[in-house]
BASE-823772 format. One record per residue (C-alpha): residue number from 1; residue in one letter; x, y, z. Coordinates in pm, 1 decimal. Each point is the difference from the previous one (the first is absolute). Example, Ala and Ser with C-alpha at 12.3 -4.5 7.8 and 13.67 -1.06 7.14 Angstrom:
% residues 2
(pt 1,"A",(1230.0,-450.0,780.0))
(pt 2,"S",(137.0,344.0,-66.0))
% end
This chain:
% residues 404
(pt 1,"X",(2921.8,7118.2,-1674.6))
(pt 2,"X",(-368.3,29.0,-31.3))
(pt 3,"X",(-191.0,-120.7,305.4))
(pt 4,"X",(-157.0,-324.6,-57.1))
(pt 5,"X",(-364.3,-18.7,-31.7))
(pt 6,"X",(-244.4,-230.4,221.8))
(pt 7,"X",(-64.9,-242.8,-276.2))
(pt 8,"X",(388.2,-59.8,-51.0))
(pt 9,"X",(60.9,-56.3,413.4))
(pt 10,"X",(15.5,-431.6,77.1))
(pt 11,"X",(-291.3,-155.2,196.6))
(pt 12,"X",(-21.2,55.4,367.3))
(pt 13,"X",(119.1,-368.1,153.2))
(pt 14,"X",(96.1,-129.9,324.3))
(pt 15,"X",(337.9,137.7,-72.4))
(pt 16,"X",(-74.0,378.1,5.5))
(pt 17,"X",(-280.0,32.7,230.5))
(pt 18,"X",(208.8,90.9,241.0))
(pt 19,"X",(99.9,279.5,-185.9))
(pt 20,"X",(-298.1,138.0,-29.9))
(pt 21,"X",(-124.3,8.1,303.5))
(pt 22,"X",(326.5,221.1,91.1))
(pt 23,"X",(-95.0,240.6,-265.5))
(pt 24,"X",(-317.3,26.0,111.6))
(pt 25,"X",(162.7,60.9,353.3))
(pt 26,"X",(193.2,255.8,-160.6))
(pt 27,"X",(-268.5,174.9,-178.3))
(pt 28,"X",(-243.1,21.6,331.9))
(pt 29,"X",(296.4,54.2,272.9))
(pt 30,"X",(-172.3,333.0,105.9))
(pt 31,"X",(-278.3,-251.5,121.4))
(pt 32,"X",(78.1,-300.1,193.9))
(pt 33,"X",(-359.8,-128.9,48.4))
(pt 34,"X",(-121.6,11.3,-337.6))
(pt 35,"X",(364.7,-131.8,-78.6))
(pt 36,"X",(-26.6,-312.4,206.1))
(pt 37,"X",(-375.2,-52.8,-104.2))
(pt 38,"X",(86.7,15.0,-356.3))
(pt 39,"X",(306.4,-254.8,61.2))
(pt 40,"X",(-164.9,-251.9,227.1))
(pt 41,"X",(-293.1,0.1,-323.1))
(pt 42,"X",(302.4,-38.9,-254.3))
(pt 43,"X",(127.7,-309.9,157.9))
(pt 44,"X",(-294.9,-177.1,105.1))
(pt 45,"X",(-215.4,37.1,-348.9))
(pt 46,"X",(214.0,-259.1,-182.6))
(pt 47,"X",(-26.0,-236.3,280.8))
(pt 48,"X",(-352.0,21.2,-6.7))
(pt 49,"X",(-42.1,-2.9,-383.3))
(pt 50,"X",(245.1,-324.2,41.2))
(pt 51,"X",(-212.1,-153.8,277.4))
(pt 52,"X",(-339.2,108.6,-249.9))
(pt 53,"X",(175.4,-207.3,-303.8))
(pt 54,"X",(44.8,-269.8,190.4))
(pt 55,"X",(-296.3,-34.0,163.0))
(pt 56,"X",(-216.6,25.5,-402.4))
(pt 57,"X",(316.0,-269.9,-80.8))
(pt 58,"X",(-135.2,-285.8,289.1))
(pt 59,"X",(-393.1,111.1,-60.5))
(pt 60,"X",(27.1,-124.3,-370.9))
(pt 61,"X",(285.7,-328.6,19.2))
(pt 62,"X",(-239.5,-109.3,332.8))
(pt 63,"X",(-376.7,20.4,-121.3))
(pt 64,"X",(-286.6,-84.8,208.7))
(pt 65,"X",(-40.9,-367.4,22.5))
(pt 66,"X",(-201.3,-166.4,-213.7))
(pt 67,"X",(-66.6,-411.5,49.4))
(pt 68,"X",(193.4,-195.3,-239.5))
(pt 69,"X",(-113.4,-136.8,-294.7))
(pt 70,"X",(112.9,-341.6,-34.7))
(pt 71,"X",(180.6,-133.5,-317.5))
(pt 72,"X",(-123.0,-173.5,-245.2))
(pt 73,"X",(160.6,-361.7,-122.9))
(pt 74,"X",(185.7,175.1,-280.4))
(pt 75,"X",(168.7,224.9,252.6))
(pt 76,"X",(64.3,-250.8,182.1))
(pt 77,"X",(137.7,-247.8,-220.3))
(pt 78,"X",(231.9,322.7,-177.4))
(pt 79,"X",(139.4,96.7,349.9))
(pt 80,"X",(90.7,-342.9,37.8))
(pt 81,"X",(189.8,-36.6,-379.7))
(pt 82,"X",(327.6,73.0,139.8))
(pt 83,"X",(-21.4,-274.6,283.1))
(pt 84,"X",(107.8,-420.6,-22.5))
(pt 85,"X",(-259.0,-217.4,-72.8))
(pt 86,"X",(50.6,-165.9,345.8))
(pt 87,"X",(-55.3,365.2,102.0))
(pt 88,"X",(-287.1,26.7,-189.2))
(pt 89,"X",(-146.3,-271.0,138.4))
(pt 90,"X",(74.6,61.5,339.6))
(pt 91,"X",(-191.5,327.1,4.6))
(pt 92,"X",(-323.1,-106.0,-174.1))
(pt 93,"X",(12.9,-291.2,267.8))
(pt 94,"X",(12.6,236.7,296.3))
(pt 95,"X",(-234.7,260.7,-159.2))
(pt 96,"X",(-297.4,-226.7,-43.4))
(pt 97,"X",(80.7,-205.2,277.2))
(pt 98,"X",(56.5,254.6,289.1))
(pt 99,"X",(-359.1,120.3,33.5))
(pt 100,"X",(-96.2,-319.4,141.7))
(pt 101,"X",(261.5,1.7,298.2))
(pt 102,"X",(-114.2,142.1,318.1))
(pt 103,"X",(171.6,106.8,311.9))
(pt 104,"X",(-165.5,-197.6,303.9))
(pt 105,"X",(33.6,202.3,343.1))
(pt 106,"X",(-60.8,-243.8,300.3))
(pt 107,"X",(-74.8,194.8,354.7))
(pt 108,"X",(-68.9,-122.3,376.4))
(pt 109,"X",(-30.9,89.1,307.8))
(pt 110,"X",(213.5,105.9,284.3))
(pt 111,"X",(-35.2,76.9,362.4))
(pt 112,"X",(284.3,192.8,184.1))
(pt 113,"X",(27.0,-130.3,337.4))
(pt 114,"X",(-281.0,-209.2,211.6))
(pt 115,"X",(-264.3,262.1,23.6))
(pt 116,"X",(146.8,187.2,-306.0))
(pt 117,"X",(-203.1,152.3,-314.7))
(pt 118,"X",(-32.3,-278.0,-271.7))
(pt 119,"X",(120.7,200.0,-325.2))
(pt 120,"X",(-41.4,-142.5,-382.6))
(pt 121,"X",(381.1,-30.2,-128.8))
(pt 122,"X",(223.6,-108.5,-309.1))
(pt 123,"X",(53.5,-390.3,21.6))
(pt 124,"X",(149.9,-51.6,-311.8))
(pt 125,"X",(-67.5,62.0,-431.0))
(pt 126,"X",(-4.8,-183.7,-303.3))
(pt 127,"X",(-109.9,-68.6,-347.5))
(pt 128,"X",(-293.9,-202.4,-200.9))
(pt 129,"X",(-169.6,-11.7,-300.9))
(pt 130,"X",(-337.7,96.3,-129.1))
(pt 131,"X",(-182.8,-328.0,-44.2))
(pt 132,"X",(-331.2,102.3,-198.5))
(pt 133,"X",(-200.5,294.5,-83.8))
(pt 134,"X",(-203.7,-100.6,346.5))
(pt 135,"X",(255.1,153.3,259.3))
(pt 136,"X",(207.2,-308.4,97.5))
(pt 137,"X",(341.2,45.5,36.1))
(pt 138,"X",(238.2,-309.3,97.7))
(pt 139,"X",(303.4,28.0,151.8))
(pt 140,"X",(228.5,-211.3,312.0))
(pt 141,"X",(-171.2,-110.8,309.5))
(pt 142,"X",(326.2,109.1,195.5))
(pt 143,"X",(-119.7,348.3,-137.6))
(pt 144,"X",(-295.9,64.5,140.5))
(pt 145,"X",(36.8,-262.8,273.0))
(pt 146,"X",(-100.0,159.3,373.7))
(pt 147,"X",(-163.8,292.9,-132.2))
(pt 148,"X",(-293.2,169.6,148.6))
(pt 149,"X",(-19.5,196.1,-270.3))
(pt 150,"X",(121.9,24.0,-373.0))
(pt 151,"X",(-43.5,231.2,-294.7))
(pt 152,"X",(132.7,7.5,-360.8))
(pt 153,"X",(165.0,283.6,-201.8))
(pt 154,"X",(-83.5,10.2,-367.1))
(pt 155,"X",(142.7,255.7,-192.9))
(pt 156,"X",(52.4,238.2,343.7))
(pt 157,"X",(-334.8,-75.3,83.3))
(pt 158,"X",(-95.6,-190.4,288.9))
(pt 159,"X",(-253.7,-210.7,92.7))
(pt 160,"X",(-97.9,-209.4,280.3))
(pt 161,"X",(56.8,-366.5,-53.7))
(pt 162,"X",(-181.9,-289.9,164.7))
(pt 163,"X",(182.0,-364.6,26.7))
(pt 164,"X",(-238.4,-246.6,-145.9))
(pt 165,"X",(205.6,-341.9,89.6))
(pt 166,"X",(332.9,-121.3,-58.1))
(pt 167,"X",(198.7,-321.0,-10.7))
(pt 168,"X",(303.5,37.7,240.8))
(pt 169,"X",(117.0,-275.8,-149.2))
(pt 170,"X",(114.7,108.3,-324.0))
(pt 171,"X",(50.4,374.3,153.3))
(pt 172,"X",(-326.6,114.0,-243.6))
(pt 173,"X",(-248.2,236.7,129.9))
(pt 174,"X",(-296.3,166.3,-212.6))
(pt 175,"X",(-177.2,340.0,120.1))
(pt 176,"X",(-235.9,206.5,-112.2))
(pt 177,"X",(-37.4,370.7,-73.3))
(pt 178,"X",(-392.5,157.7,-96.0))
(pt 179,"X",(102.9,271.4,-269.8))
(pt 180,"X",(-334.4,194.2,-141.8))
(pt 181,"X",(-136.2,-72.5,-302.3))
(pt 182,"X",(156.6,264.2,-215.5))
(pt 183,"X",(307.3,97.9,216.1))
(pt 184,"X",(281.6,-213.0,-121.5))
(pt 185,"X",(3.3,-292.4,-259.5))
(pt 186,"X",(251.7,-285.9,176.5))
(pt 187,"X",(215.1,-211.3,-234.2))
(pt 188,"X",(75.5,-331.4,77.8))
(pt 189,"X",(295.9,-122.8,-100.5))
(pt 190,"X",(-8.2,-322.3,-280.8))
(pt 191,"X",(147.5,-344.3,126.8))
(pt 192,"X",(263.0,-176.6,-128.4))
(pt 193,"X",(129.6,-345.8,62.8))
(pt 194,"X",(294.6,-103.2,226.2))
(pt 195,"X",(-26.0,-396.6,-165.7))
(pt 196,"X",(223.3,102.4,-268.8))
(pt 197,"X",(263.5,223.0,154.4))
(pt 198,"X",(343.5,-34.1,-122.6))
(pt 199,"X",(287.5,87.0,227.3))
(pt 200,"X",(149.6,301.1,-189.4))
(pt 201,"X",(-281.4,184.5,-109.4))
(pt 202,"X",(-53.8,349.8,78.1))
(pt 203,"X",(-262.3,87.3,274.8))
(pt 204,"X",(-102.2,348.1,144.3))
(pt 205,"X",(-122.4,92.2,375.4))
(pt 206,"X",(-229.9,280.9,54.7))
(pt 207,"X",(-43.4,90.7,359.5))
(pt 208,"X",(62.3,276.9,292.3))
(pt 209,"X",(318.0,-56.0,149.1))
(pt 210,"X",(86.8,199.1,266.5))
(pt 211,"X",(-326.4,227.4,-40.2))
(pt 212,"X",(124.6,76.7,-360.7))
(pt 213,"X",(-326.0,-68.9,-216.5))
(pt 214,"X",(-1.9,-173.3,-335.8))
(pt 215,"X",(339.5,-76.2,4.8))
(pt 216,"X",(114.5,-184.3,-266.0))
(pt 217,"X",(316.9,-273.4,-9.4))
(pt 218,"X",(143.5,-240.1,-255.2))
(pt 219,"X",(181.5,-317.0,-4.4))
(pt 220,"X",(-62.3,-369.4,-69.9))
(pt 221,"X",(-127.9,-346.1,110.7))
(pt 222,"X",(312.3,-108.5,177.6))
(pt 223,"X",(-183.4,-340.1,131.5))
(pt 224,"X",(-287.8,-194.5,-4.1))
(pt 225,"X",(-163.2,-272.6,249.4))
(pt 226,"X",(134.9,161.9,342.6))
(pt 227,"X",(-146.6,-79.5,322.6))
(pt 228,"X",(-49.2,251.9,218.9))
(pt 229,"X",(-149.3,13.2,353.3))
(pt 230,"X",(-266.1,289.5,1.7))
(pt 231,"X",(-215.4,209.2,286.0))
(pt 232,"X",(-255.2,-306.6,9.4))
(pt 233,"X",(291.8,-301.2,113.7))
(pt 234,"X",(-42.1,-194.6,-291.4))
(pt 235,"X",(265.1,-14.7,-282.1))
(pt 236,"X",(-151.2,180.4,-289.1))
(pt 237,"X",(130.2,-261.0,-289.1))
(pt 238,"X",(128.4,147.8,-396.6))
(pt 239,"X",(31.4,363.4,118.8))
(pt 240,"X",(217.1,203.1,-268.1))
(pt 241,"X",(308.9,147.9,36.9))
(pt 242,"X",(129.4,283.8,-84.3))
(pt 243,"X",(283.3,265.8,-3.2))
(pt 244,"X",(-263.4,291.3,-80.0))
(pt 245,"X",(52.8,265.1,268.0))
(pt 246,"X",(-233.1,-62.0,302.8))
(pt 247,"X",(-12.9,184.1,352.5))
(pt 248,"X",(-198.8,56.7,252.1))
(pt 249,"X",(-376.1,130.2,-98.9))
(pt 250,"X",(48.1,-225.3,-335.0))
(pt 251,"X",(-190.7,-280.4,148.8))
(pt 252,"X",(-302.1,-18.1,-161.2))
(pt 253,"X",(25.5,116.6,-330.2))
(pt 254,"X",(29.9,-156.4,-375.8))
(pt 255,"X",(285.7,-189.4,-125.9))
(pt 256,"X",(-72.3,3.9,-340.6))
(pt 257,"X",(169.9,-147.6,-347.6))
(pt 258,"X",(104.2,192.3,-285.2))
(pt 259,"X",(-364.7,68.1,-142.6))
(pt 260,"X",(-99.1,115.2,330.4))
(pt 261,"X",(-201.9,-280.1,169.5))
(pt 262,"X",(-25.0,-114.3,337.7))
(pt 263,"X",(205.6,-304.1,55.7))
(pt 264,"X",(72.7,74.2,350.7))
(pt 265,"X",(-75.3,195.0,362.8))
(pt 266,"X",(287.5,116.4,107.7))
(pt 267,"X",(64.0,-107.9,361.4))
(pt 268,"X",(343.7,-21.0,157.3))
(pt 269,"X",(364.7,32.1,-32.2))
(pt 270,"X",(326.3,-168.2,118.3))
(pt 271,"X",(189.7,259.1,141.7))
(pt 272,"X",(266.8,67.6,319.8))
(pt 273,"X",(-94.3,354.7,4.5))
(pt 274,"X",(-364.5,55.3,-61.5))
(pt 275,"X",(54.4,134.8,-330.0))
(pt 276,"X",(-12.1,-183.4,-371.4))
(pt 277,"X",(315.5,-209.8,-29.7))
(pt 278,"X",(-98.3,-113.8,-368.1))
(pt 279,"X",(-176.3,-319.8,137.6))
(pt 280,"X",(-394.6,69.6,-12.2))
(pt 281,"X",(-311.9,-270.6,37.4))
(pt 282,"X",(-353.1,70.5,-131.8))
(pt 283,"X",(-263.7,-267.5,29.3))
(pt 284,"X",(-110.4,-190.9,-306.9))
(pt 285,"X",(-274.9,165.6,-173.8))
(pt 286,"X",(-204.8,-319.7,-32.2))
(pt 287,"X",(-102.2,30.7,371.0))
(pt 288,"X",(-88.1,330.4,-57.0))
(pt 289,"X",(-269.0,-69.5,-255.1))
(pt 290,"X",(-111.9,-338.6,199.9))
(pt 291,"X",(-32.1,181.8,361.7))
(pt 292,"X",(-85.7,376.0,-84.8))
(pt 293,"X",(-382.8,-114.3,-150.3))
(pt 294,"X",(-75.5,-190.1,288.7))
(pt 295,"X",(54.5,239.9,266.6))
(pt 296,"X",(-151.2,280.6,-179.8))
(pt 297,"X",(-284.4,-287.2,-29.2))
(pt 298,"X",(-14.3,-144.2,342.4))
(pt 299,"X",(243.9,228.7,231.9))
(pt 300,"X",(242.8,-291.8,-45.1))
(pt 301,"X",(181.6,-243.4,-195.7))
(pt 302,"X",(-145.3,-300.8,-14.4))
(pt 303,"X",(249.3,-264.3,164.9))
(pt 304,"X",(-14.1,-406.5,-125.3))
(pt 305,"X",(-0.3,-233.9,305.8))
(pt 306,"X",(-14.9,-408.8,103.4))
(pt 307,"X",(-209.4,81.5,305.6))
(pt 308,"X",(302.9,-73.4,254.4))
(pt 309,"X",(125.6,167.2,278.1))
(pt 310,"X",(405.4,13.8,29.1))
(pt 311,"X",(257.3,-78.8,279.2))
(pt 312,"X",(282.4,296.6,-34.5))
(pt 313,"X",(309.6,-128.4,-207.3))
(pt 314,"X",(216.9,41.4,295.3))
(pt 315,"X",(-258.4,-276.7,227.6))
(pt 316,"X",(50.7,-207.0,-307.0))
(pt 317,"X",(388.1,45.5,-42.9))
(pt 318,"X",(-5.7,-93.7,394.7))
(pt 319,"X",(-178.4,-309.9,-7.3))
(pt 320,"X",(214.2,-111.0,-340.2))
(pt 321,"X",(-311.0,33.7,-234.9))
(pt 322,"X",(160.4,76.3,-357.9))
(pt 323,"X",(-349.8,190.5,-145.1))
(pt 324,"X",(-278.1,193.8,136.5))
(pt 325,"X",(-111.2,-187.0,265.3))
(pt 326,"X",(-431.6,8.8,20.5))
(pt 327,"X",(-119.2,147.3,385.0))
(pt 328,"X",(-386.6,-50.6,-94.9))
(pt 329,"X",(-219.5,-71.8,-308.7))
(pt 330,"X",(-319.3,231.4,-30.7))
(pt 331,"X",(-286.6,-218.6,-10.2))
(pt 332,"X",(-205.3,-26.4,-348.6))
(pt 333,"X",(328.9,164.8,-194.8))
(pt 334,"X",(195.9,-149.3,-323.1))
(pt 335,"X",(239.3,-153.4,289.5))
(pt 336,"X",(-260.8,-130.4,189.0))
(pt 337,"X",(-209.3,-176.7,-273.7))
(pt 338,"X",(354.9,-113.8,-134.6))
(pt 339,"X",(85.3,-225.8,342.7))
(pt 340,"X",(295.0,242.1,105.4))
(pt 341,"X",(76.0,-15.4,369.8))
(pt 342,"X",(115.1,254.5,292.0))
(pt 343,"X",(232.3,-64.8,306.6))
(pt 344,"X",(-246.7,-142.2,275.4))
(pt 345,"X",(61.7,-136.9,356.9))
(pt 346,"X",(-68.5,-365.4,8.5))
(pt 347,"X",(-205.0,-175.8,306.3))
(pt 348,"X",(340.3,-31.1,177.6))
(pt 349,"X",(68.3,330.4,11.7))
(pt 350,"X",(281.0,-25.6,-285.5))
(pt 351,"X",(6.3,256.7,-275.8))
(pt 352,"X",(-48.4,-140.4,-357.8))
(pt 353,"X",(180.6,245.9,-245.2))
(pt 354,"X",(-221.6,84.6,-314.7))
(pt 355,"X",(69.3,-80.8,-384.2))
(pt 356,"X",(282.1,205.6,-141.2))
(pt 357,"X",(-56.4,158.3,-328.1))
(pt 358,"X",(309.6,-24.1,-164.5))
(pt 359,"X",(-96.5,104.6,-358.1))
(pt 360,"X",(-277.3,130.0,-247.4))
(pt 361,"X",(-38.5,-143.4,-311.2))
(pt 362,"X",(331.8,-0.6,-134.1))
(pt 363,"X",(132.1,257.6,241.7))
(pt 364,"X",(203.2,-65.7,285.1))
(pt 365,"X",(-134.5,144.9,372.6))
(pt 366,"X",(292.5,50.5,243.1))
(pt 367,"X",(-172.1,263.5,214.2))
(pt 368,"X",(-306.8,210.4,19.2))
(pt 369,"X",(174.6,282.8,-266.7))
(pt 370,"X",(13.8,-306.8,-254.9))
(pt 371,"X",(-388.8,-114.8,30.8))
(pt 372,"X",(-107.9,405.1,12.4))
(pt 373,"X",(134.9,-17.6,-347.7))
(pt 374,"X",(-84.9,-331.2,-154.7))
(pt 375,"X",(-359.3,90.3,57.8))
(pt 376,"X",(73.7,313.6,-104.2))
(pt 377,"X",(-36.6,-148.1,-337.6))
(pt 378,"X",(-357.9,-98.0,-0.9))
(pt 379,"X",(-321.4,145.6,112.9))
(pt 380,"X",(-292.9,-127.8,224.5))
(pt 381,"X",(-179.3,-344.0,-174.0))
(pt 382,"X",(291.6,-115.8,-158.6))
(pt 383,"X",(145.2,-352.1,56.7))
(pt 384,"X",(369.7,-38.2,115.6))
(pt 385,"X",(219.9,-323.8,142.4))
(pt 386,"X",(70.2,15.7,321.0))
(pt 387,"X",(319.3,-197.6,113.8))
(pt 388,"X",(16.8,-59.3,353.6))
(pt 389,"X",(192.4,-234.9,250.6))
(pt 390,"X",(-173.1,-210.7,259.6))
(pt 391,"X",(140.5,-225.3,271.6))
(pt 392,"X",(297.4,8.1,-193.4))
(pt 393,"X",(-117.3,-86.0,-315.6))
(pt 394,"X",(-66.7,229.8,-315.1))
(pt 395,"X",(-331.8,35.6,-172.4))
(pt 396,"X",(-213.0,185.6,-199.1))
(pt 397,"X",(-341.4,120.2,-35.6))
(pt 398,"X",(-262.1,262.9,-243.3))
(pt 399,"X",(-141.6,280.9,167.9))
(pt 400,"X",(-216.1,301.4,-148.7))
(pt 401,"X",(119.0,300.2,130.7))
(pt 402,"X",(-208.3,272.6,172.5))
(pt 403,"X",(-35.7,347.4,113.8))
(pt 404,"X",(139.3,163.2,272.8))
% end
């Protein structure tokens, strides 16, 4: 048979390598150095043409990065064709709302032993909410409360904070970030109206749980009209609830409806374990947009009062007073100019218990928490009934309210 020629013998491969390395052996067995040179270079130059493939293969499918071009709104709307409307929804909601939430970082001050090294550390995170283009951000008092020193992150970027004022109270705080002209344009988020929730209607939470920034949960109003004690001692009256997912580091941020406005801070949870059991409270947004001017006008919120000074509710639970029993009236206040009297020590020596305020208008006063909130209702000049008992008997009596 004729010998075959080169162009008719198959393709080296992986298979027959081997083989020719041992011909080449073969060939050059009268000289073992150039033999082993020759085989070491057989076997190694398809490892390295293999290693020089792959290496071209990664340069091109990895290019040098490049900053991303951001989509346009028909992009946007055709990546989301395939989705639920609910979906839909849920993801423009989130998308124009989550450049307003910020993640608030609230430090102090330690000292390890007596004569120890005082050292700034971690006291605790949380969320808020871009409140105009001006560099306030609101978020909980229990946030930011014992700092010595705060700062905000906004889109990984952080900046020191300062606390304006706050209202313990109803857990609100307001700070205050200076941001160059030029170097970021804030977005505050729109306000809705908690007057006409519905129990049943969808409501999202935007917040930092656990450290976890602009994280976004879902559920829906699962009550209205709760009363909650908060951070200041008070109740805080008509505070939502809901089974929208909220942990630790949520407090702070935006409860918001379906259209993505604020209808809520979210504050606090019920829970055993720390975590979100499915029972969330945020406080009523109408407090928010009542309190949140006035401290970022005057430091803080501007509280209505009758110009009295209180006994405790446990002195008046001990002496059988049903009310808010009056220690002192402030001379030249609403109270004062109204005829309302303070416990005094008669000539005798006896002690002469005060009027008891036992309602506000139409509102009923058991105890301090109920006449925080009845005047809650009203601001400084306005005109309310006081009901009040005295020596036994129950009367009533006008008086403007004032300023504290």
């Amino acid at each position: 048979m004729p010998k075959p020629t080169r162009r008719d013998e198959a393709p080296v491969t992986a298979g027959t390598r081997a083989d020719v390395v041992l011909q080449v052996f073969r060939s050059l067995g009268h000289k073992p150095v150039i033999s082993l040179v020759v085989g070491v270079a057989l076997v190694l130059m398809p490892i390295a043409v293999a290693l020089l493939m792959s290496s071209t293969t990664y340069a091109q499918s990895v290019p040098y990065p490049t900053e991303r071009r951001a989509p346009s709104n028909a992009e946007r709307n055709s990546d989301l064709s395939g989705l639920l409307p609910e979906e839909r929804s849920t993801i423009r909601v989130f998308e124009r709302v989550s450049p307003s939430v910020v993640f608030v970082i609230n430090r102090g001050v330690q000292r390890r032993g007596f004569y120890g090294r005082a050292s700034e550390v971690l006291r605790g995170t949380g969320s808020g909410f871009v409140w105009d283009r001006d560099g306030h951000i609101v978020t909980n008092f229990h946030v930011v409360q014992g700092a010595t020193a705060l700062s905000v992150m906004i889109d990984h970027d952080e900046y020191e904070a300062k606390l304006l004022g706050a209202e313990p109270k109803r857990d609100i705080a307001v700070l205050k970030v200076d941001i160059k002209p030029g170097q970021r344009r804030l977005q505050p988020v729109v306000l809705g109206n908690d007057g006409n929730l519905r129990v049943g209607q969808k409501v999202l939470a935007i917040g930092s749980p656990f450290g976890l920034d602009r994280t976004l949960t879902t559920g829906v109003v699962s009550a209205l009209g709760r009363e909650i004690v908060g951070v200041g001692g008070v109740t805080i009256p008509d505070m939502i609830q809901t089974d929208a997912s909220i942990n630790p580091g949520n407090s702070g941020g935006p409860l918001l409806d379906s259209s993505g406005r604020l209808i809520g801070i979210n504050t606090m949870i019920y829970s055993k374990t720390g975590s979100s059991a499915g029972i969330g409270f945020a406080v009523p947004v109408r407090f928010v947009r009542r309190l949140v001017p006035q401290i970022i006008a005057t430091g803080r919120a501007v509280t209505p009062v009758l110009g009295v000074q209180l006994f405790s509710d446990d002195v008046a639970k001990r002496v059988g007073v049903d009310g808010v029993l009056i220690r002192s009236v402030v001379p030249n206040s609403g109270a004062a100019r109204a005829g309302l009297r303070g416990t005094r020590e008669s000539r005798r020596g006896r002690i002469v218990l005060g009027d008891a305020i036992i309602g506000i208008d139409s509102r009923r006063v058991g105890d301090y928490d109920d006449l925080y909130n009845a005047l809650d209702n009203y601001q400084p000049g306005d005109e309310v009934t006081v009901h009040y008992v005295r020596d036994g008997r129950k009367q009533k009596t006008r008086v403007r309210l004032s300023q504290l």
